[in-house]
C-alpha positions as CSV (number, residue, x, y, z in Angstrom):
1,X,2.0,48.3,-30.5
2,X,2.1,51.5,-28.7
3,X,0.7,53.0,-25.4
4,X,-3.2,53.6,-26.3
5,X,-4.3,55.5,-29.3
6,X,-5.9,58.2,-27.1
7,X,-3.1,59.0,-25.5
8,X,-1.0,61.1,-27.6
9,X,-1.4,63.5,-25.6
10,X,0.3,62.5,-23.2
11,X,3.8,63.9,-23.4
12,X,6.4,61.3,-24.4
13,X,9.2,64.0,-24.0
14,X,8.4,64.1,-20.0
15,X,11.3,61.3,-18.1
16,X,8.6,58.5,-17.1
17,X,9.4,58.2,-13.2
18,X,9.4,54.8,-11.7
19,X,6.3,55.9,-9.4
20,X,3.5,53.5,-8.9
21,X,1.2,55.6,-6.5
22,X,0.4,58.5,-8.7
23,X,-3.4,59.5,-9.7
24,X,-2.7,59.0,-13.1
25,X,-2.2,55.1,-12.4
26,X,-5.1,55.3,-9.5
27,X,-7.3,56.8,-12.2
28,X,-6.3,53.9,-14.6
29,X,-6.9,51.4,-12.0
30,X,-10.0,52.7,-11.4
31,X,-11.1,52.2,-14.8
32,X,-10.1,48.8,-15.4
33,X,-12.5,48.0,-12.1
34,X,-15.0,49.1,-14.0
35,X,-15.1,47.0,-16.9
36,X,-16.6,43.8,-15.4
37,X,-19.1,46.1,-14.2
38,X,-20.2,47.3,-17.0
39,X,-20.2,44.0,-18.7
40,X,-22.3,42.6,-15.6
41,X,-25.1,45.9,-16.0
42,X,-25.3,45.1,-19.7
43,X,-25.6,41.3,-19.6
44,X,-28.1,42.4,-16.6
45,X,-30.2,44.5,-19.3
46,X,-29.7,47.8,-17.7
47,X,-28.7,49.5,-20.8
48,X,-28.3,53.3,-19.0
49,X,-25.8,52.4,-16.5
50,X,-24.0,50.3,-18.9
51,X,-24.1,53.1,-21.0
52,X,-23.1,55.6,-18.6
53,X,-20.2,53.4,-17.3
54,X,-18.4,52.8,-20.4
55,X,-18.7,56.2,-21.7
56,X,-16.9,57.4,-18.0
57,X,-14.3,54.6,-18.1
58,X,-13.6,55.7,-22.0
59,X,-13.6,59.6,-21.2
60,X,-11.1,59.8,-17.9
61,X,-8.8,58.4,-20.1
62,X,-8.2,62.0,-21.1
63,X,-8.7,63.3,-17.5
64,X,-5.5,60.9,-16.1
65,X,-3.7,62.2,-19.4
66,X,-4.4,65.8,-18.8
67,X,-3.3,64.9,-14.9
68,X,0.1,63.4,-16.1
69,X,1.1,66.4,-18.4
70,X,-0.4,68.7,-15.9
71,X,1.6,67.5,-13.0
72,X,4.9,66.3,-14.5
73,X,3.5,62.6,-13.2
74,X,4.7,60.3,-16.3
75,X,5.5,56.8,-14.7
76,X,6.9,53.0,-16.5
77,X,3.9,52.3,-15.0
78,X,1.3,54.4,-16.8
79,X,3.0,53.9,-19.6
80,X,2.2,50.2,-19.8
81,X,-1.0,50.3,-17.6
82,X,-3.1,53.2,-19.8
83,X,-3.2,51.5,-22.7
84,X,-3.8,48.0,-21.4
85,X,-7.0,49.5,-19.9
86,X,-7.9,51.3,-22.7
87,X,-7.7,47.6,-25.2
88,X,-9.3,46.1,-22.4
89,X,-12.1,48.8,-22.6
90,X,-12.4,48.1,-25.9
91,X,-12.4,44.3,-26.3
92,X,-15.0,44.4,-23.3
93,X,-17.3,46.9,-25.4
94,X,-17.4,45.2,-28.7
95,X,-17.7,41.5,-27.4
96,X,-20.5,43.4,-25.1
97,X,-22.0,44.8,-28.0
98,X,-21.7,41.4,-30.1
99,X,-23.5,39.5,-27.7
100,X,-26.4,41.6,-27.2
101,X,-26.5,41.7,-30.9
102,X,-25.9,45.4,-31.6
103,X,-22.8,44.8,-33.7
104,X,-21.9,42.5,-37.1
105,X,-19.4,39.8,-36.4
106,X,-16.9,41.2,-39.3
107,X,-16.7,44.1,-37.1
108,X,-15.8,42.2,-34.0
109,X,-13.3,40.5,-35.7
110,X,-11.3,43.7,-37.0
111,X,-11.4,45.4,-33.7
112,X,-10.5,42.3,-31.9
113,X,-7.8,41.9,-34.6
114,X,-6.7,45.1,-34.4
115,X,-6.6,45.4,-30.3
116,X,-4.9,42.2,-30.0
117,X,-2.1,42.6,-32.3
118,X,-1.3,46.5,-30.2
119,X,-1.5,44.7,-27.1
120,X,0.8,41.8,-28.2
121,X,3.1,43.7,-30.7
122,X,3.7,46.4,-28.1
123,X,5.0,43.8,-25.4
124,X,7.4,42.6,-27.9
125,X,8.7,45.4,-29.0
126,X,8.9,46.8,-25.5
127,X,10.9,43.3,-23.7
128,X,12.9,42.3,-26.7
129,X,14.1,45.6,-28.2
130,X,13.0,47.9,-25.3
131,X,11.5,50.0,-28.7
132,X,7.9,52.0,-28.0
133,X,6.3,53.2,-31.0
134,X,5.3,56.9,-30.7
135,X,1.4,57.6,-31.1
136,X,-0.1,60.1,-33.8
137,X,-2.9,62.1,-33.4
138,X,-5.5,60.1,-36.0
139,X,-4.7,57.5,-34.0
140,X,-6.5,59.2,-30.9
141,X,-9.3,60.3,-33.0
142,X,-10.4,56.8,-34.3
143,X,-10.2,55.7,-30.6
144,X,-12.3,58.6,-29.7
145,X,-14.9,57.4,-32.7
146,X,-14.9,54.2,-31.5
147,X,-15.9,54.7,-28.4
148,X,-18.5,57.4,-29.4
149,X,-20.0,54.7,-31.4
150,X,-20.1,51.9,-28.6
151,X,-21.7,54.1,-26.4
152,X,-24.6,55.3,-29.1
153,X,-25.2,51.5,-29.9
154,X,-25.2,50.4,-26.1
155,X,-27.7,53.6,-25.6
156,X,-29.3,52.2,-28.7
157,X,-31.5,55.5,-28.9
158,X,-32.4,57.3,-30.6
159,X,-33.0,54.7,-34.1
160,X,-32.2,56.1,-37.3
161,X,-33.0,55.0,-40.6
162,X,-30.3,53.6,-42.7
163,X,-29.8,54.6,-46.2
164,X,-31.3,51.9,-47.7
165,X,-28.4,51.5,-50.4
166,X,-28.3,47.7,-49.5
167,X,-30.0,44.8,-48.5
168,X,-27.7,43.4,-46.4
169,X,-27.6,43.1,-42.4
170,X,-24.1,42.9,-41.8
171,X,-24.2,46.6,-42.9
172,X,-26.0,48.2,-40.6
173,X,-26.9,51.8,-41.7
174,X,-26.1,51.3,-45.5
175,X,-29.7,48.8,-45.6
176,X,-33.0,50.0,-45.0
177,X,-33.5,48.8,-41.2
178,X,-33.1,51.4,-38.6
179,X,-30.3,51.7,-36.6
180,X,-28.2,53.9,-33.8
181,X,-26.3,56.8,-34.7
182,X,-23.9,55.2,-33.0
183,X,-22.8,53.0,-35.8
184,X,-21.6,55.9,-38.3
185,X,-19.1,56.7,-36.2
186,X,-18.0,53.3,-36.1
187,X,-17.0,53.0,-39.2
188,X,-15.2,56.7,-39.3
189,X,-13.4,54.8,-36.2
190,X,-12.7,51.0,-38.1
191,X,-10.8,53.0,-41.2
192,X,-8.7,55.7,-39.6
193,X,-7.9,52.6,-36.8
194,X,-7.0,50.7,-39.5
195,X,-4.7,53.7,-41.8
196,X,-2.6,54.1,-38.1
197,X,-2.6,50.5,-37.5
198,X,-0.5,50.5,-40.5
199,X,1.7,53.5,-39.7
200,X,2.6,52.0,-36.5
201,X,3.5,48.2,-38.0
202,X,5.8,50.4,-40.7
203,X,7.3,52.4,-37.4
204,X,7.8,49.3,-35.5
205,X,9.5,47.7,-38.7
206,X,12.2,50.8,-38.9
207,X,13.0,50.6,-35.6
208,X,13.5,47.2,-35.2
209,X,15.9,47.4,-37.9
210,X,17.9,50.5,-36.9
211,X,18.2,48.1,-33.3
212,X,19.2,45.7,-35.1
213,X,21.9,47.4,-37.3
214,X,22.8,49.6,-33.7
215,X,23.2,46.0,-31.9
216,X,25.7,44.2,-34.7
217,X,28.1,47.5,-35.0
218,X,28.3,47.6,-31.2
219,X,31.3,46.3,-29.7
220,X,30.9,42.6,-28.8
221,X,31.3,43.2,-24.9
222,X,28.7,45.8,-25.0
223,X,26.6,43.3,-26.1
């Protein structure tokens, strides 16, 4: 619904530029190469490189955001194409993980969900009411969790014991079976996701409105 969670800080008071050719959008690029890679070394069974690959394709995110603020280099561009990448990322690493069986299904679903509706919402908002929903910082956090937690469970070492509170498997860490680390901090991740997921539908809602009220006062050949 909004450029990508981890990217609040990535100054929405700078004038985006029209610029395609910046490093910011090089960087991006780069990254979005390197998901079918990683997909292809984790399907392949080469757990490291898959590991290492999706944790650098997660992290430059901040590296291209740190580059745009650095270097007054805001563009339309990166503005759309950042967090594209970053869903992308995300979709790629949970259907990954599902697959290889790291990850319950209900999980899946609510970060599927959860990307899907950002990605489409956010192209709404954008071509019918040209309206971009500011980020908030717990928004970049849960990202950051997230992606912490893919890359422990693609690692998938070292195995921890799980608290042993339930006897269920679609709760990993919470039964007795041992699991990665990785999974605690996907569910920090799922709830705050989830808590800005909401903030940002409420946002989209009162700005949709005040467009809405700003477009019926307007004069009727301004319209």
């Amino acid at each position: 619904m909004s450029k990508n969670d981890n990217q609040q800080e990535k100054p929405d008071a700078q004038e985006a530029s029209s610029r395609i050719f910046t490093i910011p959008n090089f960087i991006s690029f780069v990254r979005l190469c390197l998901v079918p890679v990683f997909l292809v070394l984790l399907f392949s069974g080469h757990n490291l490189m898959a590991t290492f690959l999706f944790a650098l394709a997660a992290g430059t995110d901040w590296v291209d955001g740190q580059i745009a603020r650095r270097t007054n280099s805001v563009s339309k561009l990166g503005q759309l194409l950042d967090p594209a990448v970053d869903r992308i990322l995300m979709i790629a690493g949970v259907a990954g993980l599902f697959f290889v069986g790291r990850l319950p299904l209900w999980i899946i679903v609510v970060v599927l969900v959860r990307d899907l509706l950002l990605l489409v919402g956010g192209a709404v908002l954008i071509k019918r009411y040209r309206i971009r929903v500011p980020v908030v910082y717990v928004g970049k956090v849960a990202t950051t969790l997230l992606f912490v937690g893919f890359a422990g469970l693609l690692l998938n070492w070292p195995l921890i014991a799980g608290l042993g509170v339930v006897d269920v498997s679609w709760l990993p860490g919470f039964s007795g079976e041992t699991y990665s680390w990785g999974i605690w901090f996907v569910y920090v991740g799922i709830v705050l996701a989830l808590v800005t997921t909401v903030h940002y539908a409420a946002s989209a809602v009162a700005q949709v409105r005040a467009a809405v009220r700003t477009s019926e006062s307007a004069p009727a050949e301004q319209r």
